[in-house]
C-alpha positions in Angstrom: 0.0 0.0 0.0 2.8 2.3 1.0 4.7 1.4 -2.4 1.6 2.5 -4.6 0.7 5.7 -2.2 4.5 6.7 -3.1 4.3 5.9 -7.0 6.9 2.7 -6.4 4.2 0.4 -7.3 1.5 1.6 -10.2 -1.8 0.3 -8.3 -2.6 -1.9 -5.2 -3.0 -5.6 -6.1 -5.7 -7.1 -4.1 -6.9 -11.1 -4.0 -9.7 -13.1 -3.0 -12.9 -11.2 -4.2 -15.5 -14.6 -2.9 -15.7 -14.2 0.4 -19.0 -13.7 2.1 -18.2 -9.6 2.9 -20.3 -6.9 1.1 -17.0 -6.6 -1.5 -15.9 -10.2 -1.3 -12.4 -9.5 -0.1 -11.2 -11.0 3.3 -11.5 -10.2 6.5 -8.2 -8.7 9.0 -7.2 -7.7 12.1 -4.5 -5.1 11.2 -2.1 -4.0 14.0 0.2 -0.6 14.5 3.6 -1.7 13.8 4.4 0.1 16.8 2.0 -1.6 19.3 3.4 -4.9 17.7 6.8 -3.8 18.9 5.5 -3.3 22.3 4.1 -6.5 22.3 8.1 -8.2 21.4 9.4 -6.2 24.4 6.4 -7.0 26.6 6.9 -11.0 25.9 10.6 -10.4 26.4 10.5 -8.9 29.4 8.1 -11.6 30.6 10.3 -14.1 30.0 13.4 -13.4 31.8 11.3 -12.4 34.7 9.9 -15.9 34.2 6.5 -15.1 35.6 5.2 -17.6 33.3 3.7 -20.9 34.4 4.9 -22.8 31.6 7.4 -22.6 29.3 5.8 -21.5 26.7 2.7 -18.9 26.2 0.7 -17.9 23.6 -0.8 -13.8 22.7 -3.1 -12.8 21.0 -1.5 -9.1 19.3 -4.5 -8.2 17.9 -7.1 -5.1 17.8 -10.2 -7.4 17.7 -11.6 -5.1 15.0 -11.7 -6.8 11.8 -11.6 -4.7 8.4 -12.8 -5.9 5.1 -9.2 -5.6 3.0 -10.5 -3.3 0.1 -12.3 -1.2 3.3 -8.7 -0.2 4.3 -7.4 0.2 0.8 -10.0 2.5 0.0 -8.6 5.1 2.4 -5.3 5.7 2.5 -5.8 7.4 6.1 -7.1 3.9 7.9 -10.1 1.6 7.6 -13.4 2.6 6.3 -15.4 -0.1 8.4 
């Protein structure tokens, strides 16, 4: 997206137009880049404190909003759902 917004790219490619969505494209959960950093460090830091109860745990990174893909291409400023 950032490639065709800065002429890199001539237009956004996107697949999958048979979903059930009012467009037919897919369904995401899109994350900040910077709260998915966050996230790294957060898990990191929990780790060598070893406040975990096993040795291995799973996150879920996530928003929990869900945008229809051609939703967010639409605007170059963020999701239109």
């Amino acid at each position: 997206m950032t490639q065709t917004a800065a002429g890199i790219r001539e237009c956004l490619s996107i697949f999958g137009n048979d979903y059930p969505t009012p467009d037919g494209t897919c369904i995401r959960d899109y994350i900040d880049i910077v709260d998915l950093a966050r996230a790294h460090v957060a898990a990191l830091h929990r780790l060598i404190e070893e406040r975990g109860a096993t040795p291995y745990e799973v996150f879920n990174v996530g928003t929990g909003r869900a945008f229809r893909c051609w939703s967010w291409s639409a605007d170059s400023n963020g999701p239109t759902d």
